[in-house]
C-alpha positions in Angstrom: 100.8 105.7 133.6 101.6 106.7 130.0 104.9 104.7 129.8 102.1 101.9 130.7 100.1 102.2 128.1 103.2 102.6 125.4 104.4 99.3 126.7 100.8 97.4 126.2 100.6 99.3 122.6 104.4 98.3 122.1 103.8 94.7 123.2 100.5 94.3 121.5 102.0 96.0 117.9 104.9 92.8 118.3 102.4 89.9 118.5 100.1 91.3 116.4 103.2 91.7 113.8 104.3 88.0 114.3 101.2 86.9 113.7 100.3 88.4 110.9 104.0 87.4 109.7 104.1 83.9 110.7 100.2 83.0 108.8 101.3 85.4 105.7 104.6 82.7 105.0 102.1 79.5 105.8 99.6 80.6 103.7 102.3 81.5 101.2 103.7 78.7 101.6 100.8 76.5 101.2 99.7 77.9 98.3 103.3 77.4 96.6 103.7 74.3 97.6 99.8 73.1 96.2 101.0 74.5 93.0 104.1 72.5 92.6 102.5 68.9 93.9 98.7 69.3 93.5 97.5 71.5 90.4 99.1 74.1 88.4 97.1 77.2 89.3 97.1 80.8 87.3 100.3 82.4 89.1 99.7 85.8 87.1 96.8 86.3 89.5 98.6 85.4 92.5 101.3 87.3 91.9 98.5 90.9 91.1 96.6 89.9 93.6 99.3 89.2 96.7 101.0 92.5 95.7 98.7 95.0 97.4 98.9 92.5 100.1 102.0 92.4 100.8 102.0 96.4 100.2 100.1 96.9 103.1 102.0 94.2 104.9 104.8 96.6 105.0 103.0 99.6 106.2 102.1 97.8 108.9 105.2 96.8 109.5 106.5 100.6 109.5 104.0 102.0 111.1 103.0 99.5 114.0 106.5 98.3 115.0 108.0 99.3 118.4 111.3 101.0 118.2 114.1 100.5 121.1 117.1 102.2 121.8 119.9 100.1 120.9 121.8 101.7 123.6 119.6 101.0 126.4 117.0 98.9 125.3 114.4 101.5 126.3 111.1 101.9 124.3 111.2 105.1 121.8 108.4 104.6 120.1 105.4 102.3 120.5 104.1 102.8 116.9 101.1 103.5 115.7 98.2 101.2 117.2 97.3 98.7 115.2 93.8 98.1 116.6 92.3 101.4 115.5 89.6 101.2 113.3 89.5 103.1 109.7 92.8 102.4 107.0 94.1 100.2 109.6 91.6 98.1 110.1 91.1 97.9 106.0 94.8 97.3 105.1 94.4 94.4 107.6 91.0 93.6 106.0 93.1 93.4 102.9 95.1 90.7 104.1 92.8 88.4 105.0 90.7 88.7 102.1 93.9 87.6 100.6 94.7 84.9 102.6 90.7 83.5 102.2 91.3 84.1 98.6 94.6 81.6 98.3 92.7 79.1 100.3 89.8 79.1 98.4 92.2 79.0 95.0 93.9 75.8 97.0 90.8 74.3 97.7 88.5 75.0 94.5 90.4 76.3 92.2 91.0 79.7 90.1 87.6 80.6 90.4 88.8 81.3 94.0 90.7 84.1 93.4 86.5 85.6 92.6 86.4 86.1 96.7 89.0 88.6 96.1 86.3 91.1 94.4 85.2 92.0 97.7 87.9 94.3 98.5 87.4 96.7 95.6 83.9 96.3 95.8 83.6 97.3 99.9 86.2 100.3 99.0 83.8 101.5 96.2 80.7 101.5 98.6 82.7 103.1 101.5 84.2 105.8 98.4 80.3 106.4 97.5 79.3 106.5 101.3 82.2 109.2 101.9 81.7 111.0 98.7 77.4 111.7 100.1 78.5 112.7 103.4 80.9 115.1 101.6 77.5 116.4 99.3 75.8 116.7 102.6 78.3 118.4 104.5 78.6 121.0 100.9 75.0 121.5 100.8 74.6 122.1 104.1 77.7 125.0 104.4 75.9 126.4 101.5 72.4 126.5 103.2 74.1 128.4 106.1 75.8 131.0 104.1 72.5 131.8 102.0 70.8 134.4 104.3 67.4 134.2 105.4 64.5 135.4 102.5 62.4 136.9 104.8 62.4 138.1 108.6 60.2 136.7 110.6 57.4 139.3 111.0 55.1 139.2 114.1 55.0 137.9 117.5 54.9 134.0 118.0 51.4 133.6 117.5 51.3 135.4 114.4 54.4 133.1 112.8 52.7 130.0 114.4 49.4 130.8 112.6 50.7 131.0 109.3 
C-alpha cells in the first residue's frame, strides 16, 4: 500500500515538474521574443526579478523529483510532495507571480513588473503574522511559569462570591 502511494507522489512530482518546466520556457520565451520584435522593455528587472524564480525553480526540481535506480529502474525516492501547503506552496506562488508579472510587462508595459510587489508584500504580512503568534506563544510560557499570587482561600461559594 505504501509502494502505492510513492508511485502516485512519484508520478504526480513528474507532471507537476514538466509543467512547471514547459510554461516557465513559453513564458520565457514569450517575453524574449516581445522584446526583440515588439518593444524594448527594462531587461535589468527581468533579469532581478526572474532570478528568485528560477531559484526556487530549482528547489523544486531537487526536492520534488523521483529518483530511479538506474540498475533496475525501481523507484528510490518519490521526493518530497509537491502539493503540501507552507514553503512549497509559496516557492510555487513565487513563480506564478513571476509569470503574471512578464505577461503583464508584455501586455502593458514596465509598469507590469508593479504586480511583482505582491510577493514581498504577502511574505512581510505572513513574517508579522508568525512573529505575533511567536509573542503569544512567549507570553503565554511566561504566564505559566509565574506562580499563582494568591491561593484560593475558601470553599466554592466563598471564591464564587468574591
Amino acid at each position: 500500500m505504501a509502494q502505492k502511494a510513492r508511485k502516485h507522489i512519484a508520478k504526480a512530482n513528474a507532471d507537476a515538474l514538466k509543467n512547471l518546466h514547459l510554461v516557465t520556457l513559453i513564458v520565457h520565451s514569450l517575453f524574449v521574443l516581445s522584446n526583440i520584435l515588439f518593444r524594448r522593455r527594462a531587461l535589468l528587472p527581468y533579469v532581478l526579478l526572474s532570478i528568485p524564480s528560477f531559484i526556487c525553480e530549482y528547489v523544486l526540481e531537487r526536492t520534488g523529483r523521483p529518483k530511479f535506480d538506474p540498475a533496475t529502474k525501481a523507484l528510490r525516492s518519490a521526493g518530497e510532495d509537491l502539493s503540501a501547503p507552507g514553503l512549497t506552496e509559496y516557492m510555487f506562488d513565487v513563480i506564478w507571480v513571476t509569470w503574471g508579472a512578464m505577461v503583464s510587462v508584455i501586455l502593458f508595459g514596465n509598469w507590469g513588473w508593479l504586480l511583482w510587489l505582491a510577493v514581498p508584500i504577502y511574505g512581510a504580512v505572513k513574517g508579522y503574522s508568525l512573529l505575533g503568534a511567536a509573542r503569544g506563544m512567549a507570553s503565554g510560557m511566561q504566564q505559566q511559569q509565574q506562580p499563582d499570587a494568591a491561593p484560593a482561600i475558601g470553599n466554592r461559594k466563598q471564591r464564587r462570591a468574591a
